[in-house]
C-alpha positions as CSV (number, residue, x, y, z in Angstrom):
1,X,-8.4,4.3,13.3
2,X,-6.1,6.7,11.4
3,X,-4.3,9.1,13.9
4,X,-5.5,7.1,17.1
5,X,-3.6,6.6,19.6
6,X,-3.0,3.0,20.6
7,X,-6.4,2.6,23.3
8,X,-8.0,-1.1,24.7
9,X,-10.8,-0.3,22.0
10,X,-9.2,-1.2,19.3
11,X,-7.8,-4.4,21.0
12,X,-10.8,-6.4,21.2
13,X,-10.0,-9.6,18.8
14,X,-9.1,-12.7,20.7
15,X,-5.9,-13.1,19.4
16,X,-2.7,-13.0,21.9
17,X,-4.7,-11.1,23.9
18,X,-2.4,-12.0,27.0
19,X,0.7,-10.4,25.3
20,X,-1.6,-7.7,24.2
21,X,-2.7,-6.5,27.2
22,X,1.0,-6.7,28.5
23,X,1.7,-4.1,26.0
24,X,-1.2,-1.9,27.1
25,X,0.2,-2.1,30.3
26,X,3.6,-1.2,29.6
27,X,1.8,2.2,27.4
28,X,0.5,3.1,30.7
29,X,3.2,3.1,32.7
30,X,5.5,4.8,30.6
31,X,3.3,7.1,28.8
32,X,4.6,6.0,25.5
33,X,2.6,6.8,22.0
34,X,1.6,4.7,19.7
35,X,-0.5,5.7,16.9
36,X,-1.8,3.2,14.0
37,X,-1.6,4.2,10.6
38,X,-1.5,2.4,7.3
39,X,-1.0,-1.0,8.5
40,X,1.6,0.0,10.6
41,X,2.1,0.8,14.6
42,X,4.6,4.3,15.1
43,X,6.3,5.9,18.0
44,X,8.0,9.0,17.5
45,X,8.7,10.7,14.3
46,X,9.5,12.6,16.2
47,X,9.7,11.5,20.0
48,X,8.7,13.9,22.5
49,X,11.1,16.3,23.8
50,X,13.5,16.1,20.5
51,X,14.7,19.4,19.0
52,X,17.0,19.9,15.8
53,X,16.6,18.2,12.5
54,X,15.2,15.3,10.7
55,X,18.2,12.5,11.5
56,X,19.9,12.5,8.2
57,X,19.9,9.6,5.6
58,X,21.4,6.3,6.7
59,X,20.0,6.4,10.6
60,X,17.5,3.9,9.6
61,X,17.9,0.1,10.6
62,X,15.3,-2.6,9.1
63,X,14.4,-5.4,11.3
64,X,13.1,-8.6,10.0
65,X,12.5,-12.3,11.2
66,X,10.7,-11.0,14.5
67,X,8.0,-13.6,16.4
68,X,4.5,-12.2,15.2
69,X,3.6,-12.1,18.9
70,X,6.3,-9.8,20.1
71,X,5.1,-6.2,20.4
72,X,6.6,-2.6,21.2
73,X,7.2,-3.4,24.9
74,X,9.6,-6.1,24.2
75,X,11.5,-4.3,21.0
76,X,11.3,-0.2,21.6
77,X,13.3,-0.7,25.0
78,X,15.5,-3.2,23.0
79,X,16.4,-0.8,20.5
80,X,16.8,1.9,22.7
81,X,19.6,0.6,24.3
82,X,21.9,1.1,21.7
83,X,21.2,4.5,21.1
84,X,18.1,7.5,21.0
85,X,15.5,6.7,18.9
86,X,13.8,9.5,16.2
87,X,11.2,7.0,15.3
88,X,9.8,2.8,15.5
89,X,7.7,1.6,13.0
90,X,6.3,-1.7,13.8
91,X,4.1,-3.7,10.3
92,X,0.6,-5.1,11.7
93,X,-1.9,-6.9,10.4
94,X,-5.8,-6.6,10.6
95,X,-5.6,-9.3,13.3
96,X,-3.9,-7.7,15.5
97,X,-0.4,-9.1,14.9
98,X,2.9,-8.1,14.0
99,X,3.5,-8.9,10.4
100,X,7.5,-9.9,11.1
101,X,9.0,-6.7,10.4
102,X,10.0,-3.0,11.4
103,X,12.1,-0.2,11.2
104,X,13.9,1.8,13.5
105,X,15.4,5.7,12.8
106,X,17.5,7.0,15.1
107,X,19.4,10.0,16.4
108,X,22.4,9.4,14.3
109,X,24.2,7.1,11.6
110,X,26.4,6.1,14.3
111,X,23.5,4.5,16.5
112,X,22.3,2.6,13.4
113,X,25.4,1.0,12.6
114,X,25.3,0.3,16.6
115,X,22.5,-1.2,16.4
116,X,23.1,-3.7,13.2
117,X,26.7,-4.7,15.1
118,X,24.7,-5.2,18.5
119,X,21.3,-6.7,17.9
120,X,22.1,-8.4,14.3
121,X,20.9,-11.7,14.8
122,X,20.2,-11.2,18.7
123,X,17.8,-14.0,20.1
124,X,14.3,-12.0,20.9
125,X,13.0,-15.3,21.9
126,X,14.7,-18.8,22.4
127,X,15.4,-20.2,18.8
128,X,14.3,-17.4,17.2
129,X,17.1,-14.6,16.4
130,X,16.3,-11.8,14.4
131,X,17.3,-10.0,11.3
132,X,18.9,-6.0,11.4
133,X,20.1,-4.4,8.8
134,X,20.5,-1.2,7.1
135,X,17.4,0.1,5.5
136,X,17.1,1.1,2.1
137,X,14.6,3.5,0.7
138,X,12.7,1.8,-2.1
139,X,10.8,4.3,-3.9
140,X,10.0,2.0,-7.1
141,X,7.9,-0.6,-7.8
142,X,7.3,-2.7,-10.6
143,X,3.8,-3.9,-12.3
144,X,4.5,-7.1,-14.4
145,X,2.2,-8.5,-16.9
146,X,0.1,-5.4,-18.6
147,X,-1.4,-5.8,-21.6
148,X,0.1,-4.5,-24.7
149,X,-2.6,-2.2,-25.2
150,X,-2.0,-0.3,-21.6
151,X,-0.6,3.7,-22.0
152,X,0.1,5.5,-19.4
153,X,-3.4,7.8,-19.8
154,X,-4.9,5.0,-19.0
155,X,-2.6,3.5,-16.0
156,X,-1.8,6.7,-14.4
157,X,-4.8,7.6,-13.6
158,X,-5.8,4.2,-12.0
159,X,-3.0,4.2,-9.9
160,X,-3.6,7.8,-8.5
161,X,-7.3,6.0,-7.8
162,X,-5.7,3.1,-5.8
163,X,-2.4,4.7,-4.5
164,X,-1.4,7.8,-3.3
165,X,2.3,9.3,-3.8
166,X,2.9,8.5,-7.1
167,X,5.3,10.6,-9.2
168,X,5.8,8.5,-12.5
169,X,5.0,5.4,-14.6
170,X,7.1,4.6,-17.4
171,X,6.2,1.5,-19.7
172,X,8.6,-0.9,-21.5
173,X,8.6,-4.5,-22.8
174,X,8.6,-7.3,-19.8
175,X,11.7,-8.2,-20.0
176,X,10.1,-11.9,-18.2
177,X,6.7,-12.5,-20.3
178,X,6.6,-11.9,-24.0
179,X,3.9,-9.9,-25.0
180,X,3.5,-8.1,-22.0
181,X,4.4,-5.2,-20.4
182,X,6.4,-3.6,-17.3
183,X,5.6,-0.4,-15.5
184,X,8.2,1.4,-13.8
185,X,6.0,3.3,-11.0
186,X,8.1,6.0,-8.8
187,X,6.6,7.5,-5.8
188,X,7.3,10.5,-3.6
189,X,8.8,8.2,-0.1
190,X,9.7,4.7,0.2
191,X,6.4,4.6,2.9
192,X,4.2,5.8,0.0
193,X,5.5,3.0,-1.8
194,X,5.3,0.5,0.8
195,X,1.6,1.5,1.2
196,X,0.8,1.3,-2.4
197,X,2.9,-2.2,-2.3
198,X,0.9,-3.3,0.1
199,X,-2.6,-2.1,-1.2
200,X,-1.8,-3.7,-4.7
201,X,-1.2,-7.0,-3.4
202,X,-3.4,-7.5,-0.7
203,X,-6.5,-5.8,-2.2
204,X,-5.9,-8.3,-5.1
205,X,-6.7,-6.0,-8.2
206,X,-7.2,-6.1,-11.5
207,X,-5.0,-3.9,-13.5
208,X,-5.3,-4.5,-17.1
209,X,-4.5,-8.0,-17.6
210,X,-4.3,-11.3,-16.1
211,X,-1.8,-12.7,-13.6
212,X,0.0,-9.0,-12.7
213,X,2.9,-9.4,-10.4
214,X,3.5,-6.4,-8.1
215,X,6.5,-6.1,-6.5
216,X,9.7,-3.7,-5.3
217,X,11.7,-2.9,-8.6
218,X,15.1,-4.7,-8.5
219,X,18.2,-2.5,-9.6
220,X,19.4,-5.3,-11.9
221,X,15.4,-5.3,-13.8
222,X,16.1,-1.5,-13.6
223,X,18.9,-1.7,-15.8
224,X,17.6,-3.8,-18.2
225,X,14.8,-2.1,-18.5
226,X,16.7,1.2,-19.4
227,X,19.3,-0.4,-21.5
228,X,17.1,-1.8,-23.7
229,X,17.4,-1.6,-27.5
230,X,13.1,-1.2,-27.8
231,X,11.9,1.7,-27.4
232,X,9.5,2.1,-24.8
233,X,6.7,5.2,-24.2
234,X,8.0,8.6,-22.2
235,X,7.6,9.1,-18.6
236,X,4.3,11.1,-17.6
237,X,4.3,13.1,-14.7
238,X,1.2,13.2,-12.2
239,X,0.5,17.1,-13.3
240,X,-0.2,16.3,-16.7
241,X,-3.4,14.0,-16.3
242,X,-5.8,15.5,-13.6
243,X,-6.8,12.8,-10.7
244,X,-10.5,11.4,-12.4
245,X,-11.8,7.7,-13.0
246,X,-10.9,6.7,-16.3
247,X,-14.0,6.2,-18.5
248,X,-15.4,3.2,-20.6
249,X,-16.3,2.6,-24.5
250,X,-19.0,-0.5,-25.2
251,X,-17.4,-2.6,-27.5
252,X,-20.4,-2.1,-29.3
253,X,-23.5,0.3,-29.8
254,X,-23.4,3.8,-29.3
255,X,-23.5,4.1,-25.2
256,X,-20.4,6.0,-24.6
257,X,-20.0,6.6,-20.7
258,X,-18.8,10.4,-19.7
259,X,-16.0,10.5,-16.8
260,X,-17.7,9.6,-13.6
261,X,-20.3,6.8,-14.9
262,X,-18.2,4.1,-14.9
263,X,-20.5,2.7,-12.0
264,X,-23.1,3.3,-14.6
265,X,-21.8,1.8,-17.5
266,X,-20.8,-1.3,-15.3
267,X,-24.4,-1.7,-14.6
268,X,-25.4,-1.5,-18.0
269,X,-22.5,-4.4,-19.1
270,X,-24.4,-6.1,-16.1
271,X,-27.4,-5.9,-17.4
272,X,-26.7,-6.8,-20.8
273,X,-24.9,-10.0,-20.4
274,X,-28.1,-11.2,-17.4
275,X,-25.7,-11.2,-14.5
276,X,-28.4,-9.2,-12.4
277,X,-27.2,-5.6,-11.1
278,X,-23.9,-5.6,-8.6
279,X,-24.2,-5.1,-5.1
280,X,-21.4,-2.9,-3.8
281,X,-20.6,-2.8,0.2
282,X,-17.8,-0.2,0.9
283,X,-16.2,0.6,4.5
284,X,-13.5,2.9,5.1
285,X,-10.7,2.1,6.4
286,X,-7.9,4.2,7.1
287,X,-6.7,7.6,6.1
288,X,-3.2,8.7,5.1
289,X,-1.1,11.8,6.0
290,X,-1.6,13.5,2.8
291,X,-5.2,12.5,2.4
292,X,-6.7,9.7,0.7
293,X,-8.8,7.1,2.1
294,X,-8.7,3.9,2.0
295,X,-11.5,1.3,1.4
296,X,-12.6,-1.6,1.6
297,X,-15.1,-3.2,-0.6
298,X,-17.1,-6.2,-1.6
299,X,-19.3,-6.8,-4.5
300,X,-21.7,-9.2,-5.2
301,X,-22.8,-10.0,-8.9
302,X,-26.0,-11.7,-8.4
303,X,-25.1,-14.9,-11.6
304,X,-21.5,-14.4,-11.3
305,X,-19.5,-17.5,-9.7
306,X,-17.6,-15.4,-6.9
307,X,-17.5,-12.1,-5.5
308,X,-15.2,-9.7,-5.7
309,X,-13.6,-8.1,-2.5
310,X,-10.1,-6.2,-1.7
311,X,-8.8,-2.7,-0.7
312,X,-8.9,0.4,-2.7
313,X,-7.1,4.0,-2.3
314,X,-9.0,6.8,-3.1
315,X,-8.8,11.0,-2.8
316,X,-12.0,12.2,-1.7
317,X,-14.0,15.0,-2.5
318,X,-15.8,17.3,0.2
319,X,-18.4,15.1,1.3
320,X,-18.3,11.4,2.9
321,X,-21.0,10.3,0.6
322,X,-18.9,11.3,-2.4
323,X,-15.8,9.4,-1.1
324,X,-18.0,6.5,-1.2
325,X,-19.4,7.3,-4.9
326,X,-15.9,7.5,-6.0
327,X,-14.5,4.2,-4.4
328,X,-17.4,2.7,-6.1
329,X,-16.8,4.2,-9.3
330,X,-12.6,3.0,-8.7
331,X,-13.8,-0.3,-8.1
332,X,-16.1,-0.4,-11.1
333,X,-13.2,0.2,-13.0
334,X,-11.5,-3.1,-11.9
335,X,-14.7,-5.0,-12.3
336,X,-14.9,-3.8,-16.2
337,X,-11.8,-5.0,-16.7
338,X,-12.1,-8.1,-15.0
339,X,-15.3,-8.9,-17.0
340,X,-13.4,-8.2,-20.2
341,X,-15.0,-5.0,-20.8
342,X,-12.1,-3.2,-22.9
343,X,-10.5,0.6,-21.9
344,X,-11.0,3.8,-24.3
């Protein structure tokens, strides 16, 4: 639940529930919140009691390698010891375990660099030493594999359906598959962009084309990208297209869906082709600091091999019914595209 604190409730899966329990336990006694967000667990940010400023850039560790079954009772007092902590971040999965990673902010740069010295490849658990480093804030990601007929008027807008924080796309020649294309997408934070990371590859999307790699845009493809002799298309900022679902032409005939039928107009390519008319089911999820929900969705095309399923960001509008109209609508969008169905 977004905003909740950490409560039993929400630990009811039977898995590691001993160790689970054992962290409820140690939340009790030391009055310690956690609140689950976006896939992730967080204390403080900032703790109680703390006055002053944000801690400044460069008092943030990473921590990787950790045991999936190791939770904030073991590694907040940990990580404490070395210094105060501004905030913990711990990755989870829908499960209920840690997905092998976190971050911790503190006080000061000199506490990180304490920490990394101190607990760099400490053992958490017998034969199982973990990773600290210093963080670094990735705000960029990369899309790999667009078709060559992709703008950004088309792209942009589909991302600001899906993700939330974005700031830019830029698109240039893959410098790895010929024929295809690269986006450059920047976003306000590097958690908007883990979010949107995560979202793109777990919800397993569709975004114009086959086979689209999403990942963390390297420094050295960065380069490359922006030393190239090619010319590629002009950045667009958010401001210049207004957040809407991006609409649909027939490839043939005369139906020309307005913005906000795509759900129609997939019904209609439905229809046409005999595949019977989709089933959507759509829960929500989670909800972000700046808004947007996120969904999850499953639809079933009655002669269609498979269904489709995954997560989907989306701003809503006033109502809870809309928000629902308009993940199925962003959806739709992916379905078109999926079935072949070319963009405007």
């Amino acid at each position: 639940m977004d905003g909740a604190q950490m409560s039993s409730p929400a630990w009811s899966e039977e898995v590691n529930q001993a160790k689970k329990t054992a962290l409820l336990a140690w939340v009790e006694e030391t009055g310690i919140k956690l609140v689950q967000i976006n896939g992730q667990r967080k204390y403080g940010g900032p703790p109680p009691g703390w006055t002053g400023s944000v801690p400044p850039p460069g008092s943030e560790i990473f921590i990787g390698k950790i045991p999936q079954d190791i939770y904030e009772d073991k590694l907040i007092p940990l990580f404490q010891s070395v210094g105060r902590l501004y905030e913990f971040r711990l990755m989870m999965t829908f499960s209920g375990l840690n997905r092998g990673f976190a971050y911790a902010k503190y006080a000061n740069r000199r506490s990180a660099q304490d920490a990394i010295a101190v607990l760099n490849a400490f053992e958490i658990q017998a034969g199982h030493p973990i990773l600290v480093c210093k963080s670094t804030d990735k705000c960029e990601l990369s899309i790999d594999g667009l078709s060559l007929s992709v703008r950004e008027g088309h792209l942009l807008p589909m991302l600001q359906e899906l993700t939330a924080g974005v700031l830019s796309v830029s698109l240039h020649p893959s410098p790895f598959r010929r024929e295809r294309q690269l986006a450059e997408v920047k976003y306000s934070s590097h958690q908007a962009a883990a979010i949107a990371r995560k979202a793109l590859v777990e919800g397993s999307l569709c975004l114009c084309g086959d086979d689209i790699e999403v990942d963390w845009l390297k420094p050295n493809t960065k380069q490359e990208l922006h030393s190239a002799s090619v010319q590629g298309f002009p950045e667009i900022p958010p401001s210049n297209f207004p957040h809407r679902d991006v609409p649909y032409k027939a490839p043939s005939g005369p139906v020309q869906p307005a913005v906000g039928s795509v759900l129609d107009y997939l019904n209609l390519q439905c229809k046409e082709r005999h595949l019977g008319l989709p089933v959507f089911l759509t829960k929500c999820m989670q909800k972000n600091h700046e808004g947007w929900l996120q969904f999850w969705y499953q639809v079933v095309i009655p002669k269609y091999p498979s269904p489709f399923s995954g997560f989907i960001w989306i701003k809503p509008e006033r109502s809870g019914l809309e928000a629902h109209e308009k993940a199925k609508n962003a959806v739709a969008l992916q379905l078109l595209k999926a079935l072949g169905c070319p963009m405007v």
